[in-house]
N, C-alpha and C positions, 0 to 999 in steps of 0.2 A: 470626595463628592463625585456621584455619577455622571457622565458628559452625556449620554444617550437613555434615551426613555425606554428602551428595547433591552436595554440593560436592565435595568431598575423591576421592569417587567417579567423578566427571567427569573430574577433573584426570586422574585415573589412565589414564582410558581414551582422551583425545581430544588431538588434535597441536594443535587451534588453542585460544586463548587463553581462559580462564576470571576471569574478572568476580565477588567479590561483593558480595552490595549492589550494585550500581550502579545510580545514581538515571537511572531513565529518561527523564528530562527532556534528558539530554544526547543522547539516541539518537533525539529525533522533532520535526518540523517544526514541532511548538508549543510547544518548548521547556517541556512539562508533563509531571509525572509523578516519584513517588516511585520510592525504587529496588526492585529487583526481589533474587527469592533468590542466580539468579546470571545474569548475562547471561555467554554463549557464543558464540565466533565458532566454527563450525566450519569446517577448511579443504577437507571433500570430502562426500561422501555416506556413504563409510562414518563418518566423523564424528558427519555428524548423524542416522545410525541408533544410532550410538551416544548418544549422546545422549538420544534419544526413550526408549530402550529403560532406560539408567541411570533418567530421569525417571521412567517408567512401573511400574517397581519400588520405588521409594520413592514413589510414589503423589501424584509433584508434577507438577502439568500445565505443558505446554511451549506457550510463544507463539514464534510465527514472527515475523520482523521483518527488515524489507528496512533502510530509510531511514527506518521513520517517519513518511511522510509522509500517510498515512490514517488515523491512529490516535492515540485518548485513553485515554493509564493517570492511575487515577485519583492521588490527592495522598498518600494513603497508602505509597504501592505496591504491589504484590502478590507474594503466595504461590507463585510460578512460578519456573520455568527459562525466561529468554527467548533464544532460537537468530537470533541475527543473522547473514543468509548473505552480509554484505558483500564477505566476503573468498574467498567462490565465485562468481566474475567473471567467468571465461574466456568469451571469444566467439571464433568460428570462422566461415568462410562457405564453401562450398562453389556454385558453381555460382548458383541465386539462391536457396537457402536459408540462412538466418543459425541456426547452433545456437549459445543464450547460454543460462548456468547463471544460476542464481535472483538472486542478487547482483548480476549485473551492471544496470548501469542502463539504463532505458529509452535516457538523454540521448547515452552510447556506443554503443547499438546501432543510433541512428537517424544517428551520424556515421558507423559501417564503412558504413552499407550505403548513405551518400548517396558514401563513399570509393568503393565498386563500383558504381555507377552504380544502384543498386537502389531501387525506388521501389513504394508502401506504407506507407511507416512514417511516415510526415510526419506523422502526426495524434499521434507521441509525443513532438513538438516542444512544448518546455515544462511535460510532466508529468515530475513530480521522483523517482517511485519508481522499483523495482526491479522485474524481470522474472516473477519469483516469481508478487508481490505482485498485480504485473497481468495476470497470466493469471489469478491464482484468482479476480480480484472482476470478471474482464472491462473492466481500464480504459478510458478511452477519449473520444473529444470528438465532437461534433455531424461531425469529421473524418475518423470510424472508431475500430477497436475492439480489440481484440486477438484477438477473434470473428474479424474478415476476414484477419487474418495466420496465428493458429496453427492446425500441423499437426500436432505429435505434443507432448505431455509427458511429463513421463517426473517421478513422483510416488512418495513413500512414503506404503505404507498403515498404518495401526496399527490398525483394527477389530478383525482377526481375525488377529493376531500379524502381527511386521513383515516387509514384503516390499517390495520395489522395482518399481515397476510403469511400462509403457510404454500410454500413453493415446493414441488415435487422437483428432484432434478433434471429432469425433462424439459421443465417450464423455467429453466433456469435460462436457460439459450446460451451455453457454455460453449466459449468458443477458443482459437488463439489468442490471448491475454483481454479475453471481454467476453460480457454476459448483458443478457436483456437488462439483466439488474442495473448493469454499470448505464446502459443505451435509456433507460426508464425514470434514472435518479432516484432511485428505489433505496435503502436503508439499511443493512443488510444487522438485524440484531443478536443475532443466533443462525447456528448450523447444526446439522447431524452429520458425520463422519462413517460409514461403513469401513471397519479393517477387519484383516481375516487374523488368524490365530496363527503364533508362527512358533520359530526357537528364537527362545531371547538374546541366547550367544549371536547368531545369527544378525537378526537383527539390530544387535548393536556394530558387530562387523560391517556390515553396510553402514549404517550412519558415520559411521568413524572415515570409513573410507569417503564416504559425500564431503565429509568435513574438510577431510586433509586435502581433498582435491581441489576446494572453495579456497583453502588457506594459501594451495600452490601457484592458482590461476585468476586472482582473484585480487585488486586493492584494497586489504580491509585496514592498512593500516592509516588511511586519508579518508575523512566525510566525503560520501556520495552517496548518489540514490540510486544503486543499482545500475542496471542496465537502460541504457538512456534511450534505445534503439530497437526496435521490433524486428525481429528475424524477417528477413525479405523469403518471400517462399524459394524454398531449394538452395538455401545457402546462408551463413552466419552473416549476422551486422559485421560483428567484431572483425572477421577478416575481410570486408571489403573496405574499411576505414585502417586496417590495416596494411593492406598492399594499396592506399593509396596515399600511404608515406604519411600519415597522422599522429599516431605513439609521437606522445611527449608536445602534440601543437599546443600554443597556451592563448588565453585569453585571461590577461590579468589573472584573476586569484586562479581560474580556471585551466585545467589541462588533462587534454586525452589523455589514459595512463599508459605508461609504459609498458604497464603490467598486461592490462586486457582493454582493449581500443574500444570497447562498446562500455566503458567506464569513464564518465569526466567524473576528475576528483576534487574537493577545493583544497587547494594545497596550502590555504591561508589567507583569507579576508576577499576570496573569492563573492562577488551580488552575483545576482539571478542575471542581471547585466551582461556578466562574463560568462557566465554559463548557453545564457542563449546566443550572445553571440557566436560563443565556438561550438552549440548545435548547427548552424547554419553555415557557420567553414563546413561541419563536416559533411551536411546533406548536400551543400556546393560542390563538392570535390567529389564524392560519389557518384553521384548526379553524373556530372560532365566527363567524369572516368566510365561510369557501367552503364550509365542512362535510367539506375537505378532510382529511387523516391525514397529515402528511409521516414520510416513514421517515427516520431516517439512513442514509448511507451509508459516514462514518466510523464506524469498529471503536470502540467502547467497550469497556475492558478492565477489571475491578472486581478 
């Protein structure tokens, strides 16, 4: 039986698959996080206007969610409709532009377009999220960005009642790991990808090398969410949490890794608990070391 009437209201209106309680631990790459009101795959855009709009009326706020893989819910759970767009995937390529909906993964879009010779996209070689997700927070590696690829989005607004909207990249306001989209709570449903035509040899040469480099420098063998830390201008997170004797600090399940200091990993029954608290060793210690401020860059979600 349904516990929430916001639920029961969902179910009514939407074709894709409705979740309640579901503990969001299972849904993100730190394998943390209590469950949510209701998590919802929706299967199309009118879906997840539906959705936004059912939410919006019952006055429960909606979290977007690709893969997970940027993002801390706290141990509790929360109060929300969480709209997971896994199962809006479609990719398409047309000539050398790739049109992929939010869902779809970085990790597929970087194989169609090394399948069509198209090159560009190699710097999404090894990042785990979804298309959405990385155009709204601008992903991206010292390799490129999603700044240098995207030409058009195409976004639901809800400020000022709902409407579907087509964004030039311009009006995207693409910045260091943030867009108007992300500042606006904007929706992100679909992208257009601009790549140029290249050699395929080539182009898989590069990816392979991103790859091995991710594999060499990188904890991918422990759940995390990336890089927890925003590059401070003119100089990496990772080495100032570095020379300030961090590698290997723990907090319960939580610990700087060894491997790369701007990585907390859970190394085993690690909550959001441990993890923030050993956010805050390490903005402590930086802080009163460089005088520096590090920001996150992963989503906390309360």
């Amino acid at each position: 039986m349904t516990l929430s009437p916001i639920v029961d209201s969902i179910r009514k209106i939407v074709r894709g698959e409705v979740l309640e309680r579901e503990p969001l631990a299972k849904h993100t790459s730190y394998r943390i996080g209590g469950p949510a009101l209701a998590l919802v795959y929706p299967m199309d855009v009118e879906d997840a206007c539906a959705v936004i709009e059912a939410s919006r009326r019952a006055g429960a706020r909606v979290i977007v969610l690709g893969h997970g893989t940027n993002v801390l819910f706290c141990d509790e759970g929360i109060d929300a409709i969480v709209m997971k767009t896994t199962r809006m995937r479609d990719i398409r390529v047309e000539g050398r532009r790739v049109w992929a909906q939010a869902g779809a993964s970085l990790s597929r879009v970087l194989q169609i377009a090394m399948e069509h010779g198209l090159s560009g996209a190699e710097f999404m070689a090894g990042i785990p999220g979804t298309v959405g997700g990385a155009v709204a927070m601008n992903a991206g590696t010292s390799a490129g960005s999603m700044a240098s690829v995207t030409r058009q989005v195409t976004v639901i607004e809800s400020r000022n009642g709902l409407k579907v909207t087509h964004l030039a990249a311009e009006q995207a306001g693409f910045r260091y790991r943030g867009t108007r989209i992300l500042d606006e709570g904007m929706v992100v449903t679909d992208a257009s990808l601009e790549l140029a035509q290249g050699d395929a040899a080539e182009i898989r040469r590069r990816t392979d090398e991103l790859l091995e480099s991710r594999r060499r420098t990188q904890p991918l063998d422990l759940p995390s969410a990336g890089s927890v830390f925003k590059n401070p201008p003119g100089c990496a997170a990772g080495r100032l949490i570095e020379e300030a004797g961090l590698k290997g600090a723990c907090r319960g399940g939580a610990m700087v890794s060894p491997v790369h200091a701007n990585f907390i990993v859970n190394t085993g029954g690690a909550t959001a608990s441990d993890v923030l608290a050993l956010v805050e060793d390490v903005r402590s210690r930086v802080r009163e070391r460089t005088g520096i401020e590090l920001e996150t860059e992963i989503k906390i979600v309360r």
